[in-house]
Biopython code that builds the backbone (N, CA, C, O; Angstrom):
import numpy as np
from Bio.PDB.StructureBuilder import StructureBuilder

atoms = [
    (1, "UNK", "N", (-5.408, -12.859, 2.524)),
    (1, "UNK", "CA", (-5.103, -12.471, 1.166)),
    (1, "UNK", "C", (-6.256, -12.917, 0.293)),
    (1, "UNK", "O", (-6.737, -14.048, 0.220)),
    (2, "UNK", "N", (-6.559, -11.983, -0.260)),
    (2, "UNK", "CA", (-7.896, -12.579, -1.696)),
    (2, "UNK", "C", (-7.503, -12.177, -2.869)),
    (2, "UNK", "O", (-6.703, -11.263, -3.068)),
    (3, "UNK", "N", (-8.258, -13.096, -4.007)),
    (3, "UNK", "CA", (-7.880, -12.895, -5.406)),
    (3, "UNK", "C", (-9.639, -12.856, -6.107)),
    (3, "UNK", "O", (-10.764, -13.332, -5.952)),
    (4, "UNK", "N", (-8.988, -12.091, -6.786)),
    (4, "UNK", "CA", (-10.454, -12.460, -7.569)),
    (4, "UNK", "C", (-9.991, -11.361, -8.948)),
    (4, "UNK", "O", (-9.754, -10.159, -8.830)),
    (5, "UNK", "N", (-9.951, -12.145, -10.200)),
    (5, "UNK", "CA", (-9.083, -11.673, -11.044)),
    (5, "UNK", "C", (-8.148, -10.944, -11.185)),
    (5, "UNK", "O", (-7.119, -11.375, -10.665)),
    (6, "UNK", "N", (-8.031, -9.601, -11.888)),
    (6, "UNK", "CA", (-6.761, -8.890, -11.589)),
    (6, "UNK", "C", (-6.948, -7.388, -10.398)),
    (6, "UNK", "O", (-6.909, -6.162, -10.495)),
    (7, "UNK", "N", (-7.191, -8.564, -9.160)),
    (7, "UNK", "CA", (-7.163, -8.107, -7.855)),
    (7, "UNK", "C", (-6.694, -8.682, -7.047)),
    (7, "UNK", "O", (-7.035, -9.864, -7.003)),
    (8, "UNK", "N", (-5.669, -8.192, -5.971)),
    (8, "UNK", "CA", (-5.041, -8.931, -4.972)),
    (8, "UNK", "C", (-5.144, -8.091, -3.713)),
    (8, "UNK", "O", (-4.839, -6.906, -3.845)),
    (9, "UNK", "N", (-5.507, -8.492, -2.561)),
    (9, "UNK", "CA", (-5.355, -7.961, -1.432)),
    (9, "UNK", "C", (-4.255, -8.210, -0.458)),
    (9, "UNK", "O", (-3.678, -9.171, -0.967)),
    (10, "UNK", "N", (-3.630, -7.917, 0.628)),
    (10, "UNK", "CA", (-2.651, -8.430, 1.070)),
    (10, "UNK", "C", (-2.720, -7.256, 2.375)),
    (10, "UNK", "O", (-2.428, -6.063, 2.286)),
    (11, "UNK", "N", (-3.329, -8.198, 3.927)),
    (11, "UNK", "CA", (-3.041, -7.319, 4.958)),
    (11, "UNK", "C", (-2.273, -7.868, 5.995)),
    (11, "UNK", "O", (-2.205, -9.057, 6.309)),
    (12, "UNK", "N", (-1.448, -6.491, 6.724)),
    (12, "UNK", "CA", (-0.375, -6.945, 7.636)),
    (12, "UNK", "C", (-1.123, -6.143, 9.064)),
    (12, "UNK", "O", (-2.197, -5.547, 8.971)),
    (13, "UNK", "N", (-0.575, -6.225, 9.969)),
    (13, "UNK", "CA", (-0.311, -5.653, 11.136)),
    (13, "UNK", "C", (1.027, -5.317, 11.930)),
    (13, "UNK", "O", (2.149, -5.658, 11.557)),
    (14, "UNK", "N", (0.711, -4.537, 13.174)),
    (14, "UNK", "CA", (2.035, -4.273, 13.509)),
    (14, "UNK", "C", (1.643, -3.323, 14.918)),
    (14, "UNK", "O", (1.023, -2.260, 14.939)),
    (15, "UNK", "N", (2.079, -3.898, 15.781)),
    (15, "UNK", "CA", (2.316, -2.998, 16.686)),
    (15, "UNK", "C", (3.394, -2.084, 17.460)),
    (15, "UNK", "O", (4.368, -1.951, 16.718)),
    (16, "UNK", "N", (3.532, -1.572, 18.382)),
    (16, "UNK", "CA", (4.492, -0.365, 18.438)),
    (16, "UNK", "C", (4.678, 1.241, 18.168)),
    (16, "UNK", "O", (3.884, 2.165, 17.990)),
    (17, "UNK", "N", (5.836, 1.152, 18.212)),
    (17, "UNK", "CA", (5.961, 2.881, 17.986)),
    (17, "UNK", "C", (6.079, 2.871, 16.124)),
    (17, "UNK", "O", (7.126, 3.100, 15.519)),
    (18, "UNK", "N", (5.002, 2.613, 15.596)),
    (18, "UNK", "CA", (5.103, 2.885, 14.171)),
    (18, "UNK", "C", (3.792, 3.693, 13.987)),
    (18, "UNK", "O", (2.789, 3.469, 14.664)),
    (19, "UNK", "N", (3.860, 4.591, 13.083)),
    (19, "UNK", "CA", (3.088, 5.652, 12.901)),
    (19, "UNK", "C", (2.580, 6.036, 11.372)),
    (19, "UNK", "O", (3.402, 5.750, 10.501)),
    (20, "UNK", "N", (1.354, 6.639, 10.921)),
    (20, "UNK", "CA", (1.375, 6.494, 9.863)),
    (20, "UNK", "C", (2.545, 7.158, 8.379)),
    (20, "UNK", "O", (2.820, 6.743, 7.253)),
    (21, "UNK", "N", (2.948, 8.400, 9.241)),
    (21, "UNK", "CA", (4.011, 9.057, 8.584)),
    (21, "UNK", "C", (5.256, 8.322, 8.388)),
    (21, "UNK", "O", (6.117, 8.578, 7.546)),
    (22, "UNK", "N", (5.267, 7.136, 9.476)),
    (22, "UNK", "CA", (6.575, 6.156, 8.863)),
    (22, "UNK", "C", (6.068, 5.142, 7.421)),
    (22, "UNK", "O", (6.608, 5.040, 6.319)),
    (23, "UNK", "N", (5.160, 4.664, 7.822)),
    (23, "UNK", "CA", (4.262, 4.144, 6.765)),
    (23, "UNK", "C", (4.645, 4.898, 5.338)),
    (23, "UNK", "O", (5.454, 4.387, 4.564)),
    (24, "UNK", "N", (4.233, 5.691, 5.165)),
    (24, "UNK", "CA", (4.087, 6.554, 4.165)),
    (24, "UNK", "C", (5.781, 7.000, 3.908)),
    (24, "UNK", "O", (6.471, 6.829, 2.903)),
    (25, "UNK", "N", (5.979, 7.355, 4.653)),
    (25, "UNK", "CA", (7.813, 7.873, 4.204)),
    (25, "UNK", "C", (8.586, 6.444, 3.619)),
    (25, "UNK", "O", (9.330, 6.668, 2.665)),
    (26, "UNK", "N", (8.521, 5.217, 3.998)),
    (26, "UNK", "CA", (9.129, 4.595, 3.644)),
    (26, "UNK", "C", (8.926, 4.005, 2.685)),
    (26, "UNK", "O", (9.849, 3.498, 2.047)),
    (27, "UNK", "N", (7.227, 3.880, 2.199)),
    (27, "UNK", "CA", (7.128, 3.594, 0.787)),
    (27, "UNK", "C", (7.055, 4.679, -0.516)),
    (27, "UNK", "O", (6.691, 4.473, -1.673)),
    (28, "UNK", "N", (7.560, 5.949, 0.150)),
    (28, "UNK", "CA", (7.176, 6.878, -0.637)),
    (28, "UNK", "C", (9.311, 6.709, -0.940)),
    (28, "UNK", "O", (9.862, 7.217, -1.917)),
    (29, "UNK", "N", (9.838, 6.153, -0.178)),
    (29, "UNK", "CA", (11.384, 6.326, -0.216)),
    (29, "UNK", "C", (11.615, 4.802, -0.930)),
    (29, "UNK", "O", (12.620, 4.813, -1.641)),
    (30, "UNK", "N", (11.075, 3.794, -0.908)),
    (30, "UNK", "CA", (11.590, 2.369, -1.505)),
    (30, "UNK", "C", (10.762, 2.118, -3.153)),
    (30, "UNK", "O", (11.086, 1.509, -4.173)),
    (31, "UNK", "N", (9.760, 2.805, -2.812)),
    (31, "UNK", "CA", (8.755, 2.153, -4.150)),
    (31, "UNK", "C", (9.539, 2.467, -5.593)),
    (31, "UNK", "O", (10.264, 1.675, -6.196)),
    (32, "UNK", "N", (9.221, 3.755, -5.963)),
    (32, "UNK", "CA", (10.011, 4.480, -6.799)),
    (32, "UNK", "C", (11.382, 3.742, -7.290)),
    (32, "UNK", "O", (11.630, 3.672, -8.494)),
    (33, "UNK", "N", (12.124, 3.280, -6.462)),
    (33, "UNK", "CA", (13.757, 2.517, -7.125)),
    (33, "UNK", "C", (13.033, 1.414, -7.689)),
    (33, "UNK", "O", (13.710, 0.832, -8.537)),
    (34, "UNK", "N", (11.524, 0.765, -7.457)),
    (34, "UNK", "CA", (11.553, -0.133, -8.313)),
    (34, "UNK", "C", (10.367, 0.044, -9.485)),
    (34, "UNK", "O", (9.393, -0.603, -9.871)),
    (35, "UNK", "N", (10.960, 1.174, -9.787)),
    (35, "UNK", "CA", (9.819, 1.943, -11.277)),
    (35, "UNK", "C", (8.441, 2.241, -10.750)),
    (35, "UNK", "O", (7.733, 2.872, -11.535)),
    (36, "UNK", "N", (7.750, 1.830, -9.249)),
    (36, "UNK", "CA", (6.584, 3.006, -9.395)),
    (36, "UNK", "C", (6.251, 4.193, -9.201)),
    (36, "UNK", "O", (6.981, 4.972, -8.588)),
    (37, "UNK", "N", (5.609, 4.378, -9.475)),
    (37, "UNK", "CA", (5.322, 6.325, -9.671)),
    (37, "UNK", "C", (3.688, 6.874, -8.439)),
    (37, "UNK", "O", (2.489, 6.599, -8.398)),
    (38, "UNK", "N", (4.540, 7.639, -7.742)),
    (38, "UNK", "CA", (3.790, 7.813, -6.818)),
    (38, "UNK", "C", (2.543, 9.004, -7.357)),
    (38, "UNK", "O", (2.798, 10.126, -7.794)),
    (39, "UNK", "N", (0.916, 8.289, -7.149)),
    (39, "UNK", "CA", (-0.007, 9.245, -8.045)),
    (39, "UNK", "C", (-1.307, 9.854, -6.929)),
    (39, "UNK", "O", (-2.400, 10.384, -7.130)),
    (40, "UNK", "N", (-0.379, 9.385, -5.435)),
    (40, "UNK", "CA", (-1.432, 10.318, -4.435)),
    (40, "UNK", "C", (-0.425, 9.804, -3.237)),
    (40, "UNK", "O", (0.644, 9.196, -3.274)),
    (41, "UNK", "N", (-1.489, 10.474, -1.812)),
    (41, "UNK", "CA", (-0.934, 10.152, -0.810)),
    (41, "UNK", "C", (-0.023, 8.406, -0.457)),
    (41, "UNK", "O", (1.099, 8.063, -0.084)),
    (42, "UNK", "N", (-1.309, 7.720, -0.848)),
    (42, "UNK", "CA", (-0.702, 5.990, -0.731)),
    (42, "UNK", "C", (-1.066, 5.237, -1.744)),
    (42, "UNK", "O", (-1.679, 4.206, -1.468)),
    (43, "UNK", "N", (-0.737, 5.608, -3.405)),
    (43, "UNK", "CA", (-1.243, 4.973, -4.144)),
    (43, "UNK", "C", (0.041, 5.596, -4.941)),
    (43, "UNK", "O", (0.540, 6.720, -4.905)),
    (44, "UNK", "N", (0.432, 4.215, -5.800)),
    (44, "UNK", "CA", (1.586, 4.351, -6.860)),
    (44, "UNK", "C", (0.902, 3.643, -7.925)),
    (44, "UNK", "O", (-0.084, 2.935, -7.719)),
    (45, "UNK", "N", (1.622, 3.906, -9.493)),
    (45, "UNK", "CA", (1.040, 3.147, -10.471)),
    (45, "UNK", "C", (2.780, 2.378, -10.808)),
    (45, "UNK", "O", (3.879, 2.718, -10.369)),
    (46, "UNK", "N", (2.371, 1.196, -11.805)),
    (46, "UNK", "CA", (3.784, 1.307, -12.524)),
    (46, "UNK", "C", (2.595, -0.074, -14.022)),
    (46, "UNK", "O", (1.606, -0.805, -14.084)),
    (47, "UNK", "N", (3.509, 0.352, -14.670)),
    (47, "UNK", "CA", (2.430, 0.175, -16.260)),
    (47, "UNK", "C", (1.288, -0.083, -15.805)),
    (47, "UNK", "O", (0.594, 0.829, -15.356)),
    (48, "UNK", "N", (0.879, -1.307, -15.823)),
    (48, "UNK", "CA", (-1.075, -1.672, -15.835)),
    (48, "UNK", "C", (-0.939, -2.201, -14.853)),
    (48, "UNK", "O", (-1.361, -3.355, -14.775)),
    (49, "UNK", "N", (-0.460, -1.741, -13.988)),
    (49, "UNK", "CA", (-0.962, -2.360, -12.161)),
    (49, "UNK", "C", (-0.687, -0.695, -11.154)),
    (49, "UNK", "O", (0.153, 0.203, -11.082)),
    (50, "UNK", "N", (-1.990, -1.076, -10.539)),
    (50, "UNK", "CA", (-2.328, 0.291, -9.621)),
    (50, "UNK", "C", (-2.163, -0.147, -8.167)),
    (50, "UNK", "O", (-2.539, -1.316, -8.088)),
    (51, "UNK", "N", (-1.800, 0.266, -7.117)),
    (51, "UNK", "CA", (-0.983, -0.260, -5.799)),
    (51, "UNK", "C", (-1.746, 0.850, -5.019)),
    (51, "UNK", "O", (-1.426, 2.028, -5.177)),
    (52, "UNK", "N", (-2.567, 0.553, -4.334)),
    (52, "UNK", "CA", (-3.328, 1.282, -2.991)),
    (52, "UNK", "C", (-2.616, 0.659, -1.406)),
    (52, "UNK", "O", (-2.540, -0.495, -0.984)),
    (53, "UNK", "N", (-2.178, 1.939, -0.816)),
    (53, "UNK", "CA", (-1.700, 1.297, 0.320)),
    (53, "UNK", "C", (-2.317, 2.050, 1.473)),
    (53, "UNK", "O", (-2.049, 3.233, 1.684)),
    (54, "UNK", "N", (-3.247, 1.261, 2.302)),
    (54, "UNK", "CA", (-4.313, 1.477, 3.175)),
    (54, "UNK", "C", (-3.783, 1.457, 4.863)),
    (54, "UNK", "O", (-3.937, 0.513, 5.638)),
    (55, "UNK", "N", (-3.335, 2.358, 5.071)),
    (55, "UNK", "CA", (-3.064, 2.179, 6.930)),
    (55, "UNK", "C", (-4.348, 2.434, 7.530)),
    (55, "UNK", "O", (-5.268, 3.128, 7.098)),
    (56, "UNK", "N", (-4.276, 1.840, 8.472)),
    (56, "UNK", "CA", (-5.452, 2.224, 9.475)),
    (56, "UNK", "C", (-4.522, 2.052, 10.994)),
    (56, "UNK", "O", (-3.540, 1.331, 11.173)),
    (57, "UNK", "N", (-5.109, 2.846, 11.844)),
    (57, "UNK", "CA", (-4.749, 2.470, 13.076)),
    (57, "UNK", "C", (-6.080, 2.740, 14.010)),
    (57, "UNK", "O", (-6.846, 3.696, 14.126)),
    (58, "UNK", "N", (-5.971, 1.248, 14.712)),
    (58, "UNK", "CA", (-7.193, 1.142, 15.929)),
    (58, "UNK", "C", (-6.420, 0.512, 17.025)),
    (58, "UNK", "O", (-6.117, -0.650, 17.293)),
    (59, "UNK", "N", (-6.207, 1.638, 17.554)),
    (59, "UNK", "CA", (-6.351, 1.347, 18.833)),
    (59, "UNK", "C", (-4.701, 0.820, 19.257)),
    (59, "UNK", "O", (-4.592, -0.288, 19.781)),
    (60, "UNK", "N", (-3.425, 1.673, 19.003)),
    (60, "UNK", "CA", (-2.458, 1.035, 18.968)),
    (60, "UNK", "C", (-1.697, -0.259, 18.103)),
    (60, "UNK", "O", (-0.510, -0.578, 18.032)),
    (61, "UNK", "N", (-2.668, -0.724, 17.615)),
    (61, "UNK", "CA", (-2.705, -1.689, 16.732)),
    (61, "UNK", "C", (-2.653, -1.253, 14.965)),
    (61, "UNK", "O", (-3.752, -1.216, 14.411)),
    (62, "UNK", "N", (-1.319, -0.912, 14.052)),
    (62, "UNK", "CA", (-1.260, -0.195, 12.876)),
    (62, "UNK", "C", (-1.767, -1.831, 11.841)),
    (62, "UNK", "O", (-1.203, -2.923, 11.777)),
    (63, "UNK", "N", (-2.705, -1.450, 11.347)),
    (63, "UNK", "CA", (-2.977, -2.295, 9.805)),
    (63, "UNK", "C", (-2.613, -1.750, 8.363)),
    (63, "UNK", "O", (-3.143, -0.702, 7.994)),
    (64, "UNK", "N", (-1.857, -2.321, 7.655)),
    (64, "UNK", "CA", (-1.550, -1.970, 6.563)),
    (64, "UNK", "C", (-2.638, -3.247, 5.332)),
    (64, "UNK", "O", (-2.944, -4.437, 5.408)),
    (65, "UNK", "N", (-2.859, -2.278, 4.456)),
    (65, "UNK", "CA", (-3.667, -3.250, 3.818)),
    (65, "UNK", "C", (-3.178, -2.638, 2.220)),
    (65, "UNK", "O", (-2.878, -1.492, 1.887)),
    (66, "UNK", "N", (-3.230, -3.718, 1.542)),
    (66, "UNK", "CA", (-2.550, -3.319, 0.058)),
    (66, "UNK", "C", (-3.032, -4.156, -0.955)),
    (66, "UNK", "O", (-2.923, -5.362, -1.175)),
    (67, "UNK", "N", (-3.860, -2.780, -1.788)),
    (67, "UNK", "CA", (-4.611, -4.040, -2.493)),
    (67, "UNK", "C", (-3.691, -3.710, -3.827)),
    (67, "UNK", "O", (-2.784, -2.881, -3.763)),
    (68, "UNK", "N", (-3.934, -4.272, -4.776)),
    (68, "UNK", "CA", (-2.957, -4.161, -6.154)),
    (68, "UNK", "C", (-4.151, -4.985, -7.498)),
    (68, "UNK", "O", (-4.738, -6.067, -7.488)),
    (69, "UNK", "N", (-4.103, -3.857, -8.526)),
    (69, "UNK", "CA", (-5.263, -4.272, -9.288)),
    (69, "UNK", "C", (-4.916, -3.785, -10.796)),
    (69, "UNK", "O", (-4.181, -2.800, -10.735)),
    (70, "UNK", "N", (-5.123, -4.049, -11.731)),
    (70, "UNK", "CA", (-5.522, -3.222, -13.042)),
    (70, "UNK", "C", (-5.316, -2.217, -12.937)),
    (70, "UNK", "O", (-5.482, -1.692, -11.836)),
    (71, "UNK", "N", (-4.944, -1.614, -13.828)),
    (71, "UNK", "CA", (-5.165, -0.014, -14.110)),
    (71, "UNK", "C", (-6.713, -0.122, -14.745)),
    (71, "UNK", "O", (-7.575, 0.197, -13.926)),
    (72, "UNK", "N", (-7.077, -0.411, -15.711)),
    (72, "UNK", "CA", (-8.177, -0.726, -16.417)),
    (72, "UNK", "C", (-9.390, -1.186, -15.340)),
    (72, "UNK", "O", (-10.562, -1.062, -15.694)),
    (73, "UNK", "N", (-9.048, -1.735, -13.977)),
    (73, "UNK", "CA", (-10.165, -2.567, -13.434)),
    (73, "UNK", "C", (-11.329, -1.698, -13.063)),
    (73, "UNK", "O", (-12.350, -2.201, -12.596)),
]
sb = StructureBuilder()
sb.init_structure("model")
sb.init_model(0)
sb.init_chain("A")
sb.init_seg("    ")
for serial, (resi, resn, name, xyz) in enumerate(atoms, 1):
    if name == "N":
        sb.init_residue(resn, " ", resi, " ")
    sb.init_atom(name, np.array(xyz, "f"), 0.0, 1.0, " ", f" {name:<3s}", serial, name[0])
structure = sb.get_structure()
């Protein structure tokens, strides 16, 4: 996890039968009930904070990475 003003990073992993379309369906199904507004594939806003949500998969191995920043930054 890193900070460096109004920036936060935050990465997970995960292995298994998880895929990026679960990824994406489930924050595209939970985010929203808590006021953010979905403004692309993996990026929601809600007032002055912007939420990027980064999957990658290598190699069987799914990384989720989520950075959260300013709107302004």
């Amino acid at each position: 996890m890193g900070e460096e003003s109004d920036f936060y990073r935050i990465e997970a992993e995960a292995s298994g039968n998880i895929f990026l379309e679960d990824v994406e369906e489930f924050y595209q199904d939970s985010l929203p009930t808590y006021g953010w507004e979905r403004t692309g594939r993996f990026s929601y806003v809600l007032n002055e904070k912007y939420l990027e949500i980064i999957p990658q998969n290598n190699g069987g191995m799914l990384r989720v990475i989520f950075q959260l920043r300013s709107k302004t930054f």
